[in-house]
C-alpha positions as CSV (number, residue, x, y, z in Angstrom):
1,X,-129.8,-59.9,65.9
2,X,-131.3,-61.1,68.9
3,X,-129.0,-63.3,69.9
4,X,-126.1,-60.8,69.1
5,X,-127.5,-58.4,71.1
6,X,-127.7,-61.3,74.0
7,X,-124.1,-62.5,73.6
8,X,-122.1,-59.6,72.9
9,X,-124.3,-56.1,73.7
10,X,-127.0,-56.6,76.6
11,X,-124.1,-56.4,79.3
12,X,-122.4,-52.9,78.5
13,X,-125.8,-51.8,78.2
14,X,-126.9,-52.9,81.5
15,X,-123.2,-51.3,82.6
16,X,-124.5,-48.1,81.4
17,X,-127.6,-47.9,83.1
18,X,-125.6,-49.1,86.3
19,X,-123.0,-45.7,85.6
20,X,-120.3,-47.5,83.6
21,X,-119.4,-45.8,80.0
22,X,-120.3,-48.4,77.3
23,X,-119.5,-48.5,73.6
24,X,-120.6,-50.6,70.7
25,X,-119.2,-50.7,67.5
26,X,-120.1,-52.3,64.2
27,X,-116.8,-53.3,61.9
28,X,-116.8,-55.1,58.7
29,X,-116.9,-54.3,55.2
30,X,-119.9,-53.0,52.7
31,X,-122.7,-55.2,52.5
32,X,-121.7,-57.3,55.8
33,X,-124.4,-56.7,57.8
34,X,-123.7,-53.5,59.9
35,X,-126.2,-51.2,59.4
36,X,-128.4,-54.1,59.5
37,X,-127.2,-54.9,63.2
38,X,-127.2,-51.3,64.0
39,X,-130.5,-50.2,63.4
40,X,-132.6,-53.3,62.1
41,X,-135.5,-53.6,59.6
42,X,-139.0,-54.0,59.3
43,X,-139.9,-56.9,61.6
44,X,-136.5,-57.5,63.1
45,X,-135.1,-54.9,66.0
46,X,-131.3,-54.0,65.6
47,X,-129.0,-52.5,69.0
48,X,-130.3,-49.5,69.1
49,X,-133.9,-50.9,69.5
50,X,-133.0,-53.5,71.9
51,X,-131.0,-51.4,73.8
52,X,-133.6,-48.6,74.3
53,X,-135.9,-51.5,75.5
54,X,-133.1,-53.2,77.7
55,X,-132.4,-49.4,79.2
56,X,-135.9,-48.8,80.2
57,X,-137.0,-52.2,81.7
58,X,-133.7,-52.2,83.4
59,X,-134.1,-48.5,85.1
60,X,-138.1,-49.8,85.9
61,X,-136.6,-52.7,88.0
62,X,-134.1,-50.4,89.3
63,X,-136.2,-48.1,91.1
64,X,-139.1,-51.0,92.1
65,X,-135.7,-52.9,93.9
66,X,-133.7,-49.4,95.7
67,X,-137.4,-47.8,96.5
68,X,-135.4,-46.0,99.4
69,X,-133.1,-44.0,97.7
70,X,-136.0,-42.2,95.4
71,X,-133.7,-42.9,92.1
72,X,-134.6,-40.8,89.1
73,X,-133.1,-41.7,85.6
74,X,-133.0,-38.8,82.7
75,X,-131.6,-40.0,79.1
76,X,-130.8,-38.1,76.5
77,X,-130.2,-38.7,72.9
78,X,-127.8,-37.4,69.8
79,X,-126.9,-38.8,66.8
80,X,-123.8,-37.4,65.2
81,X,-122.4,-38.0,61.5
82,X,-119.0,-38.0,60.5
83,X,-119.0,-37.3,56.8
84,X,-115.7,-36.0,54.9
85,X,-114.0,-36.0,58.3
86,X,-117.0,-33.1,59.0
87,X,-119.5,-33.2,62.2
88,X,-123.2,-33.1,61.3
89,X,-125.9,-33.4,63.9
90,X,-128.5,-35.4,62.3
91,X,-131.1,-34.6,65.0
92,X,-130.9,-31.0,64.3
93,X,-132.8,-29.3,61.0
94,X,-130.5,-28.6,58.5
95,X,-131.3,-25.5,58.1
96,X,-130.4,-24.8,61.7
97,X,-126.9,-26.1,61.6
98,X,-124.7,-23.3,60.2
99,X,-126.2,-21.5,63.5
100,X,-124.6,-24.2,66.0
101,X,-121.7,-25.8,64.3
102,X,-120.5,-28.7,65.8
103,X,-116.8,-28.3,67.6
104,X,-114.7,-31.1,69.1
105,X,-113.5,-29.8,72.6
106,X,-111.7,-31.4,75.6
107,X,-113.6,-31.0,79.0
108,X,-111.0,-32.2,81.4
109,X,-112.6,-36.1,81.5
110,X,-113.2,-36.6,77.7
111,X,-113.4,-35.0,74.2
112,X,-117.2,-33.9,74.0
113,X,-119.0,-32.2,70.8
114,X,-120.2,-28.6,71.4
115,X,-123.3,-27.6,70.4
116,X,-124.6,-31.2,69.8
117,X,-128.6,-31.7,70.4
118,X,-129.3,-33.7,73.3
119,X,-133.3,-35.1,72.9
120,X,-134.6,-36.6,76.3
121,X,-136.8,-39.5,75.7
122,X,-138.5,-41.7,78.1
123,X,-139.8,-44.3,76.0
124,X,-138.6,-47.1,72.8
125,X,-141.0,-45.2,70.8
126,X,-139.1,-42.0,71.3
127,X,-136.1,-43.2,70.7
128,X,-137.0,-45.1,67.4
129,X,-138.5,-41.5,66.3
130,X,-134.5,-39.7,66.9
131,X,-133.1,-42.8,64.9
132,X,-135.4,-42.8,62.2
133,X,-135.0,-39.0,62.0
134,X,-131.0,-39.4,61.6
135,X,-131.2,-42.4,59.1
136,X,-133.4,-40.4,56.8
137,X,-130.3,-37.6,56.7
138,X,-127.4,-40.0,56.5
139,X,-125.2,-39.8,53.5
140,X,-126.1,-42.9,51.7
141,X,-125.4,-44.1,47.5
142,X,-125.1,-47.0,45.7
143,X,-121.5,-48.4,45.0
144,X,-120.7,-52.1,43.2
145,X,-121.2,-53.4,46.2
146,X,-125.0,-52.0,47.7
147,X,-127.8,-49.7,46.5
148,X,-127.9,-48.1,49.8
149,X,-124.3,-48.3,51.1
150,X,-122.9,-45.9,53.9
151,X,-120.7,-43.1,53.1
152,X,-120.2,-41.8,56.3
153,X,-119.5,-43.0,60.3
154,X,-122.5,-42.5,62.4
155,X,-122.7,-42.5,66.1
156,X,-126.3,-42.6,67.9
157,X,-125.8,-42.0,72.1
158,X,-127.4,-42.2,75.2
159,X,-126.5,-39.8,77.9
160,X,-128.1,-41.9,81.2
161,X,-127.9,-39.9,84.2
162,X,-129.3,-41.0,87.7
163,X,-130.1,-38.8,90.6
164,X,-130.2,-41.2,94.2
165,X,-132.0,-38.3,96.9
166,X,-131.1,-40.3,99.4
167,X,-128.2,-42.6,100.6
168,X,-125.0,-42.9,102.9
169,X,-123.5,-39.8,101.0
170,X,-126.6,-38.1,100.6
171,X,-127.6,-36.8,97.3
172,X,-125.4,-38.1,94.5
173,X,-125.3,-38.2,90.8
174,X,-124.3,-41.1,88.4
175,X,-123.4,-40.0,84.8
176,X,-122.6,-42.3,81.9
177,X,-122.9,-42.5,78.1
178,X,-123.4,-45.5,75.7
179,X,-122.0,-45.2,72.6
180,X,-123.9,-47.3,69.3
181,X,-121.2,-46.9,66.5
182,X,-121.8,-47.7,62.7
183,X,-118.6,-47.6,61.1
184,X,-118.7,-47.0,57.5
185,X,-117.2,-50.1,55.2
186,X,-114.2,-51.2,56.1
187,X,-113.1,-52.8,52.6
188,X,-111.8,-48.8,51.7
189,X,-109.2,-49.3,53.8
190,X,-107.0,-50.7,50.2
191,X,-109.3,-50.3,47.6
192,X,-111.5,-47.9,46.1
193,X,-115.5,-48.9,45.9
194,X,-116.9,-48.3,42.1
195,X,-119.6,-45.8,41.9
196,X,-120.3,-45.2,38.2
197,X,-119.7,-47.6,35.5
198,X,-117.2,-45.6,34.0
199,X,-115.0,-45.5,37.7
200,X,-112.0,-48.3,37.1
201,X,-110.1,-47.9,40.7
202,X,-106.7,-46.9,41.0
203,X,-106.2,-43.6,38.5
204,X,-105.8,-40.3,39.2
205,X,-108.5,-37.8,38.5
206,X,-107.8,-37.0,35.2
207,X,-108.0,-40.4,33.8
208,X,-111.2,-41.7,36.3
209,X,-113.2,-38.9,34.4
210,X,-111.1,-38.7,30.9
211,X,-114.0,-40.1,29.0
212,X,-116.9,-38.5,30.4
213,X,-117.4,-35.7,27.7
214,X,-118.1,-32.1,27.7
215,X,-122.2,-31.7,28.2
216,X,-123.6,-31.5,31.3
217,X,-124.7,-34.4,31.6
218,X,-120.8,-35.6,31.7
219,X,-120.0,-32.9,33.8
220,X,-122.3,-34.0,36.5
221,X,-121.2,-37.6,36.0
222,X,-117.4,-36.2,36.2
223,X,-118.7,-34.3,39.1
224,X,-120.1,-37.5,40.9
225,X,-117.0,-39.3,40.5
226,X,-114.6,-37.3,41.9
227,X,-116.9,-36.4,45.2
228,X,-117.2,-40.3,45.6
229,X,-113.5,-40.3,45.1
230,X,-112.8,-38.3,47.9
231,X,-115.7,-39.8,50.4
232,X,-113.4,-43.0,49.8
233,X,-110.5,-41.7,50.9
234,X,-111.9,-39.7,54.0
235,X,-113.4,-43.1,54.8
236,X,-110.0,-45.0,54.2
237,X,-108.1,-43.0,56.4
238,X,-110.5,-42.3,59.5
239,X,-110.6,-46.5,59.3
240,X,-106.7,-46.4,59.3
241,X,-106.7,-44.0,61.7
242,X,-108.7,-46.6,64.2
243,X,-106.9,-49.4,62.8
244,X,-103.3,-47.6,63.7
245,X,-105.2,-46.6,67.3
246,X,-106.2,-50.2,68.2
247,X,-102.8,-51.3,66.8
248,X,-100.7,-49.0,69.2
249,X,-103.6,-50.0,72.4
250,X,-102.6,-53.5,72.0
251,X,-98.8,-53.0,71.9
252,X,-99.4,-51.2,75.0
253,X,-101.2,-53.9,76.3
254,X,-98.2,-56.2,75.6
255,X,-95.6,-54.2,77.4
256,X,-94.5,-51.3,74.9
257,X,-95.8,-48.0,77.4
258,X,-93.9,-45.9,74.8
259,X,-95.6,-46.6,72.3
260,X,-97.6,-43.2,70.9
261,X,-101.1,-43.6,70.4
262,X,-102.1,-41.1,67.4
263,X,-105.8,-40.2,68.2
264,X,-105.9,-37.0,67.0
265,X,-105.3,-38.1,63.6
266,X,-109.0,-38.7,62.8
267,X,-112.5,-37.0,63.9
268,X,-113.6,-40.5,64.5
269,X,-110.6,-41.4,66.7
270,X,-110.6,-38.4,68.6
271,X,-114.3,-38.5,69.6
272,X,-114.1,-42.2,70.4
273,X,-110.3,-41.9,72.5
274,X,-112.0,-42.9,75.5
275,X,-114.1,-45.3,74.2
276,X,-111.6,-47.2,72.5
277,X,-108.8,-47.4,75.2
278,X,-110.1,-45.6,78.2
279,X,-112.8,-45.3,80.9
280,X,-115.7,-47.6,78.8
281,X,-116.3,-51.1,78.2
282,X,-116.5,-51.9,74.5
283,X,-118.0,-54.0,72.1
284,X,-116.9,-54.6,68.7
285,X,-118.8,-56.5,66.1
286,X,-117.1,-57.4,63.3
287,X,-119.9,-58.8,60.2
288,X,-118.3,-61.1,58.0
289,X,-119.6,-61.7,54.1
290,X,-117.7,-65.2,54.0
291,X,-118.3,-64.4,49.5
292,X,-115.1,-62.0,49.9
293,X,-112.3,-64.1,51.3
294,X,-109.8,-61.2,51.1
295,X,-112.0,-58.3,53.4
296,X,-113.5,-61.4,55.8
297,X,-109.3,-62.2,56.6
298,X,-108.5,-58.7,57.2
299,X,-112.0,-58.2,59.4
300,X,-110.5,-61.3,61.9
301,X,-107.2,-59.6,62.0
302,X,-108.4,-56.3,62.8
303,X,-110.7,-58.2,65.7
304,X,-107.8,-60.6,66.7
305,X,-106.0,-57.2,67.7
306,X,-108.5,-55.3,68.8
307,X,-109.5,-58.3,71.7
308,X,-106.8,-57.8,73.2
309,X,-106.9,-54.1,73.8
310,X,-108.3,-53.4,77.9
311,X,-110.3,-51.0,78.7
312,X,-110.6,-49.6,82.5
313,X,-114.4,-48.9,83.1
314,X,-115.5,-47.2,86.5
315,X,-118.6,-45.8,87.5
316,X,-118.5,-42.0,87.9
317,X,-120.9,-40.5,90.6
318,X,-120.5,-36.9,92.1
319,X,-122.0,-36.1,95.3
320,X,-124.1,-33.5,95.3
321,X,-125.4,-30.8,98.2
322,X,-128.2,-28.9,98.1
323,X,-127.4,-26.2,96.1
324,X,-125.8,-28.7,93.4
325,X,-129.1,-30.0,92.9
326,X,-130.9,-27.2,92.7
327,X,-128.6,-25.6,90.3
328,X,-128.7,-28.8,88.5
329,X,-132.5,-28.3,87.9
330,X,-132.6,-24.8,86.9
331,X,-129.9,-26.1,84.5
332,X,-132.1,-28.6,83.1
333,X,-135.1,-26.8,83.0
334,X,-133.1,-24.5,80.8
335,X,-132.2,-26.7,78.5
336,X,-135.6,-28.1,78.4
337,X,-137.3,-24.4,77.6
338,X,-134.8,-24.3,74.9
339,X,-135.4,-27.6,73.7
340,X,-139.2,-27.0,73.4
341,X,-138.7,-23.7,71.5
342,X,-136.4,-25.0,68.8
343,X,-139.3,-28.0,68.3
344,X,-141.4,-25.0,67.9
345,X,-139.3,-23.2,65.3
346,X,-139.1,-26.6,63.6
347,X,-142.3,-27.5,63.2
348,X,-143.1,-23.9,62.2
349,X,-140.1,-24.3,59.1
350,X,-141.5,-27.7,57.9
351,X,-139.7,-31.3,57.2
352,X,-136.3,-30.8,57.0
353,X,-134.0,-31.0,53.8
354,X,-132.9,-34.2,52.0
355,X,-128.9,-34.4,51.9
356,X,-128.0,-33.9,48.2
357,X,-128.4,-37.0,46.7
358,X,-124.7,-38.7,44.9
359,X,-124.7,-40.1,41.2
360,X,-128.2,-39.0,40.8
361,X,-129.1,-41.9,43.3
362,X,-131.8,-41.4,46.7
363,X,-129.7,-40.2,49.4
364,X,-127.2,-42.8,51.4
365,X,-123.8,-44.5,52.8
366,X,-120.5,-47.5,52.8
């Protein structure tokens, strides 16, 4: 992972911290390697890691080389799930969530997700902490291709903002936002993944579960099935969904201005719009398993397309007077107060709840 991170990642995270919107994604099918990349192991950082420890050297050397313009850097982290095309904030306690739904909203520059929890951190260690905290609420299960495989799309983000006090335009205020994407398998795009020994693929409901019995140890099973049924198919078409928006950003690319580019037809596609084809600079690795010839050809196709899709990344700083700074500080200092009381009510309620775990299986994802 190291030398992906070096080749393909440590630029757009170095464009983030300089005010340029970065995003990283991770494409390829079950057991490839993208969780992997993502978030490492025990012993071997993944981007996330590396990132956090890129971000923070990089803002230290910032401020030791621009002394004069008393630069102050504030990040902030979520970590947002997109399960059964449904929003879950995997930094917030489940128990708290019905109480701030998550809503996808257009502020003018962006879509953005209301109500999301933004965490500052200020150090690797903190940010680990977050990660670790989402992983362990992540829909994962076992399928016939891995014990642990993702059933959901996750996306883990830095909000990096930078304050300069002083310079030819006075105050001003860089904002930008680094996207980390783990995209759930990609091989459900034309088939379906087996999830009980009894699951044979391409039936309808009726006959997937036809010989599961009446007891309730059957029903459960029948149960089981048909949820990982449908998982699959929100997968499969959110993946489609990208696949259609990349597909119809490269057309344009070629010449064909026309051309409509459906983002709205996913929550995945509709939070990423401006990742994918606007103001960011993205990354897309694609993991190969060179064991399954048919899902490694259709992983180069998808990023033979997607390279040629151009993005248009610009820094975006405001300036700010007086009062905009202030304002800005009461405004954070909010958000901080509030931030300190809900760690208070969650410490007071206790570890939060395990998702429910799929086919009888510890909890997990494709």
């Amino acid at each position: 992972t190291y030398e992906v991170y070096d080749y393909m990642c440590r630029d757009a995270v170095e464009g983030a911290v300089q005010g340029t919107n970065s995003t990283i994604f991770a494409y390829g099918q079950t057991n490839s390697g993208k969780t992997y990349t993502i978030g490492g192991s025990d012993g071997m950082p993944g981007v996330i890691e590396m990132a956090a420890n890129n971000m923070f050297e990089m803002m230290d050397q910032w401020q030791d080389l621009n002394p004069d313009t008393h630069s102050q850097f504030k990040v902030t982290t979520s970590y947002v799930e997109i399960y059964n095309e449904q929003l879950s904030d995997l930094l917030r306690n489940p128990r708290q969530r019905q109480k701030y739904p998550l809503v996808l909203a257009d502020n003018g520059t962006g879509v953005v997700v209301e109500n999301l929890l933004e965490l500052p951190v200020t150090s690797v260690d903190q940010v680990l902490k977050q990660k670790e905290l989402g992983e362990r609420q992540r829909h994962v299960d076992a399928n016939n291709e891995h014990a642990k495989a993702s059933r959901s799309h996750t996306i883990f983000q830095f909000c990096i903002e930078r304050t300069d006090l002083v310079g030819p335009q006075g105050a001003t205020l860089t904002r930008s936002v680094l996207n980390i994407v783990d995209l759930a398998g990609s091989e459900t795009t034309y088939t379906t993944l087996k999830t009980d020994s009894r699951f044979r693929g391409d039936h309808d409901d009726r006959e997937l579960t036809s010989g599961f019995g009446n007891d309730k140890a059957a029903q459960k099973r029948r149960h089981d099935v048909l949820k990982q049924n449908k998982e699959g198919n929100n997968i499969r078409c959110s993946l489609l969904a990208l696949i259609r928006v990349v597909r119809a950003l490269a057309a344009r690319v070629k010449g064909d201005t026309k051309v409509h580019v459906p983002y709205r037809d996913s929550k995945l596609t509709r939070l990423l719009g401006n990742a994918v084809g606007g103001n960011s600079e993205t990354v897309l690795i694609c993991t190969l398993n060179p064991t399954e010839y048919r899902e490694t050809m259709c992983t180069l196709h998808f990023a033979a397309v997607a390279q040629e899709v151009r993005g248009t990344p610009r820094p975006m700083t405001v300036q700010l007077d007086s009062n905009q700074a202030l304002q800005q500080y009461k405004t954070e200092m909010g958000k901080l107060k509030q931030l300190l009381e809900e760690e208070r009510n969650r410490q007071a309620a206790g570890p939060p709840q395990q998702p429910e775990p799929l086919c009888g299986d510890p909890v997990g994802d494709p």
